[in-house]
C-alpha positions in Angstrom: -103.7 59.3 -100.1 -105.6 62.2 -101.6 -103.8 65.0 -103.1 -104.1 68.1 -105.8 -102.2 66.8 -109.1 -100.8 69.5 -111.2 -99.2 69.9 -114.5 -97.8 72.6 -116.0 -94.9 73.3 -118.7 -94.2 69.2 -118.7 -93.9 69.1 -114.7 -96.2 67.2 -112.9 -96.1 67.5 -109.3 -98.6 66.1 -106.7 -99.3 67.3 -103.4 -100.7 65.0 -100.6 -103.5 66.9 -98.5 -101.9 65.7 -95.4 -98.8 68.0 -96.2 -101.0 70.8 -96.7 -103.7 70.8 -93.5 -101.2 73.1 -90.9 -102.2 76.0 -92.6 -103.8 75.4 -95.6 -102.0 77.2 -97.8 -98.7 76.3 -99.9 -96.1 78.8 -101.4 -94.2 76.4 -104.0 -92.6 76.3 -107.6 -93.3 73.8 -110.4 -90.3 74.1 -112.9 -90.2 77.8 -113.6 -94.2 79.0 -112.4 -94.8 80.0 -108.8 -97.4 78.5 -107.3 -99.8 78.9 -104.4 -101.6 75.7 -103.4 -104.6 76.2 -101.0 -106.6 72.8 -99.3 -110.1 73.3 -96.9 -109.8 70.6 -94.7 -113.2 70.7 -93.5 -114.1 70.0 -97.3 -111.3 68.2 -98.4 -110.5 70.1 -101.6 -107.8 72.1 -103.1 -106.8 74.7 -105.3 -103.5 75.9 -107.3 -102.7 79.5 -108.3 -99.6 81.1 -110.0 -98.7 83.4 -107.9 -97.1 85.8 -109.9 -99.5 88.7 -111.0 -98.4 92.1 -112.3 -94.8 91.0 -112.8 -94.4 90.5 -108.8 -94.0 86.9 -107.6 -95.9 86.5 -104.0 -95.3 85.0 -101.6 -98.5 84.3 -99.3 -98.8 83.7 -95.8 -102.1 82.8 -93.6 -103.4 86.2 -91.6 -105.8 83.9 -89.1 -106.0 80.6 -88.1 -109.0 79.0 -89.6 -111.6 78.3 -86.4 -114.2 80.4 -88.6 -113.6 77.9 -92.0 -112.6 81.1 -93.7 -108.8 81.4 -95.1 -107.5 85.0 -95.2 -104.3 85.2 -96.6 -101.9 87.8 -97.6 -98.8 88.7 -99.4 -95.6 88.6 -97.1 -93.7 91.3 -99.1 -96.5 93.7 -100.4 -99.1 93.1 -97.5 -101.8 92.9 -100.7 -104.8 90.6 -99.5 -108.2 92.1 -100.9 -107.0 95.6 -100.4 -103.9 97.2 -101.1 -101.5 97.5 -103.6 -102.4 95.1 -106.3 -106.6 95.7 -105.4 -108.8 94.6 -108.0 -105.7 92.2 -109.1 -106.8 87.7 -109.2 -104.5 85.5 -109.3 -104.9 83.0 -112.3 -105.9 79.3 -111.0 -104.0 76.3 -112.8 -105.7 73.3 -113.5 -105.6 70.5 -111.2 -106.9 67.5 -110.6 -107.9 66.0 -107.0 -106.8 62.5 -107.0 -105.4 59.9 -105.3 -101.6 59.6 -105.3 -101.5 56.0 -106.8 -103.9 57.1 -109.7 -102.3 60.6 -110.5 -98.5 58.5 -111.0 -100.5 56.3 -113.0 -101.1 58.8 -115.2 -97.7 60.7 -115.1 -95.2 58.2 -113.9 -92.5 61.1 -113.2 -94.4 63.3 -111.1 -92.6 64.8 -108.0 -94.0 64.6 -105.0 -94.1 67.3 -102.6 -92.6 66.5 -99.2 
């Protein structure tokens, strides 16, 4: 099964790619950090975010489905994107590892796994 592995503050949590292909992006929590997980199908690979910036946690949604390969995406409460309120704002990208489920529980045997 491949997946995006991620650990931060002592949680690991692992999330399946099959889970995220709808709509290729994931608005989750991993003990206390926001997260925004985002998966290309059409590359297989993933990507996690915090999603807090600024003080303000996001919370993102998809603007387009995805028949051009390109994911726009926006926040539900602010309407930021690349324009907007928090312009000129990134998000900061957590480390991750893409992985197989099997090997990534190898390696932290008390990972949650999203569902």
């Amino acid at each position: 099964m491949p997946a995006i592995g991620i650990r931060v503050g002592g949680h690991a949590k692992l999330y399946p790619f099959s889970l995220l292909a709808d709509n290729g992006l994931l608005n989750d929590s991993i003990g206390t950090t926001k997260v925004l997980i985002t998966y290309d199908p059409d590359f297989s690979t993933a990507a996690a975010f915090e999603r807090e910036l600024v003080g303000a946690k996001l919370n993102f949604r998809p603007l387009m489905d995805r028949k051009d390969g390109l994911l726009l995406m926006d926040d539900a409460d602010t309407g930021s994107s690349i324009a907007g309120l928090l312009d000129g704002q990134s998000l900061k990208e957590i480390d991750s590892v893409l992985s197989t489920g099997f090997d990534w529980e190898k390696l932290y045997p008390n990972t949650e796994v999203y569902s």
